[in-house]
C-alpha positions as a Markdown table, in Angstrom:
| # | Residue | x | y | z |
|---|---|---|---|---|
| 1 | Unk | 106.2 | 96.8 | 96.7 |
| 2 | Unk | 102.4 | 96.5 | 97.5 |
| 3 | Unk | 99.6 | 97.6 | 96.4 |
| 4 | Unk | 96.0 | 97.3 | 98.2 |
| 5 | Unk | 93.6 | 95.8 | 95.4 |
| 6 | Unk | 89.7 | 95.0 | 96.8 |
| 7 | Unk | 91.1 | 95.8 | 100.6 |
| 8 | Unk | 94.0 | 93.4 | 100.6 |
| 9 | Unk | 97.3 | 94.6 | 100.2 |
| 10 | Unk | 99.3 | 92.6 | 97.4 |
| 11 | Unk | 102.9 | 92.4 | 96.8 |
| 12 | Unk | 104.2 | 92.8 | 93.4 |
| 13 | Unk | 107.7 | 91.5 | 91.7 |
| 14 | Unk | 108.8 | 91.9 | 88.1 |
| 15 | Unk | 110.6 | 89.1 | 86.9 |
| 16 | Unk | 113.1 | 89.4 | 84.0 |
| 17 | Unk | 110.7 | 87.0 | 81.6 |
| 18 | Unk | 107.6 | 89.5 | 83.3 |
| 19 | Unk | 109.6 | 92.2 | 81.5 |
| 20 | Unk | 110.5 | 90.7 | 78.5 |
| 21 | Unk | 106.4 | 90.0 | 77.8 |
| 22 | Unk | 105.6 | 93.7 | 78.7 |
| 23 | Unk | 108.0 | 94.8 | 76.0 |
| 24 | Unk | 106.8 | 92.4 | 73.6 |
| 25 | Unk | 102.5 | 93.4 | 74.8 |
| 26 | Unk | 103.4 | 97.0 | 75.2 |
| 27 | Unk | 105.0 | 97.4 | 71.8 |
| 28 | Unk | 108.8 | 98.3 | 73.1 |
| 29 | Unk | 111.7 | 97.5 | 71.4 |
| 30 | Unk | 114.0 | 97.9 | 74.7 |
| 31 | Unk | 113.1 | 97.8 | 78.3 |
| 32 | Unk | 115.1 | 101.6 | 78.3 |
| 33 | Unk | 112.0 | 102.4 | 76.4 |
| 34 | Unk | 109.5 | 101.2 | 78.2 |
| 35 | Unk | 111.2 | 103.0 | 81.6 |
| 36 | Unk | 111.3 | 106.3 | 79.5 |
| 37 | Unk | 107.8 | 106.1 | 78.3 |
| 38 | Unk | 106.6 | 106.3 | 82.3 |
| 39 | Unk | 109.2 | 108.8 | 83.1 |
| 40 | Unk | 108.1 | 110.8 | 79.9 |
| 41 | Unk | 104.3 | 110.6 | 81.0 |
| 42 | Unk | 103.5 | 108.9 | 77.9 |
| 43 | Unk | 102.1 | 105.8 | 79.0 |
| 44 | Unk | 98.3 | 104.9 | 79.4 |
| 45 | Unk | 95.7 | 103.0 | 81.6 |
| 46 | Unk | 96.8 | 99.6 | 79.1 |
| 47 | Unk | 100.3 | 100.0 | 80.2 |
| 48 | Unk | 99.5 | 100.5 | 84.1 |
| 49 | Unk | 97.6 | 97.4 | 83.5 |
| 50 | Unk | 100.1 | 94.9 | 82.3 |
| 51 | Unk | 102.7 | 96.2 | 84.2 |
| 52 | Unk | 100.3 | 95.7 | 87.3 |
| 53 | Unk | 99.3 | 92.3 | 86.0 |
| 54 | Unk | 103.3 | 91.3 | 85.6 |
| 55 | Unk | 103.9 | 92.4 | 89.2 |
| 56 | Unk | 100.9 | 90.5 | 90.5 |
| 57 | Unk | 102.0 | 87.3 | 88.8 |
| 58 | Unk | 105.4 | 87.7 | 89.7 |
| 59 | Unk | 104.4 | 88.1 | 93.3 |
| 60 | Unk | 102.6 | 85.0 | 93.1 |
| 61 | Unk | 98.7 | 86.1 | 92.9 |
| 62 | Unk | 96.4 | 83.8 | 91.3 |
| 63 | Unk | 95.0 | 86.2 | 88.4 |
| 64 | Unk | 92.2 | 84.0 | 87.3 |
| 65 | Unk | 90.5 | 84.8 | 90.9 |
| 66 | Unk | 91.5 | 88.3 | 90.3 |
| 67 | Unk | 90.1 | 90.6 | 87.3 |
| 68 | Unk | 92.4 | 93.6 | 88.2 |
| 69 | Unk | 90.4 | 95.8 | 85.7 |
| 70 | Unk | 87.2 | 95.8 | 87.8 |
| 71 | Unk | 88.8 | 95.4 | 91.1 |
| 72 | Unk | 89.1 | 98.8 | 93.4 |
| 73 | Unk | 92.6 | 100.1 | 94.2 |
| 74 | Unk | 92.9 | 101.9 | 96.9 |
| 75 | Unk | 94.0 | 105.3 | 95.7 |
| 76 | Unk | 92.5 | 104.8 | 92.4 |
| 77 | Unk | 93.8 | 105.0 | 89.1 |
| 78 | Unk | 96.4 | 107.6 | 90.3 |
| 79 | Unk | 98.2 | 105.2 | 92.7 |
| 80 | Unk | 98.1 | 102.6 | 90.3 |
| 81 | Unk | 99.6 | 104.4 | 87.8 |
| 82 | Unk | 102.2 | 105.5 | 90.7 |
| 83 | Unk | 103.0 | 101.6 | 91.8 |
| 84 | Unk | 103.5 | 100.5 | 88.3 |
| 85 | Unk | 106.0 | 103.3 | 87.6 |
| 86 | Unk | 107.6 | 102.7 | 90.7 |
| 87 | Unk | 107.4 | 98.9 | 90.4 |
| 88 | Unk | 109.4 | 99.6 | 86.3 |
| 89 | Unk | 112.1 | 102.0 | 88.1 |
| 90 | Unk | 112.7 | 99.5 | 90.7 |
| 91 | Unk | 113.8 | 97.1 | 88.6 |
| 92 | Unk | 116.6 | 98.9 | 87.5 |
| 93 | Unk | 117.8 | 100.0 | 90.4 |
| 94 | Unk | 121.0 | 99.4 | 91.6 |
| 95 | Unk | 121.0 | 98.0 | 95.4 |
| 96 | Unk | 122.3 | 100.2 | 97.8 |
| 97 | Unk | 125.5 | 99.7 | 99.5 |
| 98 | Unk | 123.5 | 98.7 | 102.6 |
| 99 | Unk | 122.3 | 95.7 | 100.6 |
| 100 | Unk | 125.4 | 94.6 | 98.3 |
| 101 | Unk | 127.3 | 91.9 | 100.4 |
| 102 | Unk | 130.2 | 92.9 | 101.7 |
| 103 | Unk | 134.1 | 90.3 | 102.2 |
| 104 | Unk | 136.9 | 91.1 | 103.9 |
| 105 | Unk | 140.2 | 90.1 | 102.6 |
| 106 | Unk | 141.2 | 89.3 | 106.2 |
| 107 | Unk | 138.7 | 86.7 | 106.4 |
């Protein structure tokens, strides 16, 4: 997932210690929380922060270079909020069957 901050396009990842700090910043007692707070609606420009932030890092973006709450998103604060919603659901997904490896017992 991607999204274009000061005309670049970045790529973010949550990683399972990434979500274990957002529950613990964000106040969460489960990451089942968390999810339902964004699916609820009741989540606020902090949250899309730090769940921005954990993506970043987790995609490998230096953060020191890059103060995400002054920096221009492209789409503004509505496709911010949208990434980091999307970015929570995603990881807890399940893959598809398209991406699950497959075996053969004839092998």
């Amino acid at each position: 997932m991607t999204l274009t901050v000061n005309g670049r396009p970045l790529l973010l990842r949550l990683s399972l210690g990434a979500l274990a700090r957002l529950e613990s910043q964000l106040r969460e007692d489960t990451l089942v929380a968390l999810v339902q707070r964004f699916e609820t609606g009741r989540f606020s420009a902090t949250d899309i922060l730090a769940l921005l932030t954990a993506g970043l890092e987790g995609g490998g973006h230096d953060l020191e270079n890059l103060d995400l709450g002054k920096a221009e998103i492209a789409g503004g604060a509505v496709e911010a909020a949208r990434v980091a919603a999307q970015l929570l659901a995603r990881s807890f997904s399940l893959p598809t069957a398209t991406s699950q490896p497959t075996t053969s017992a004839c092998e």
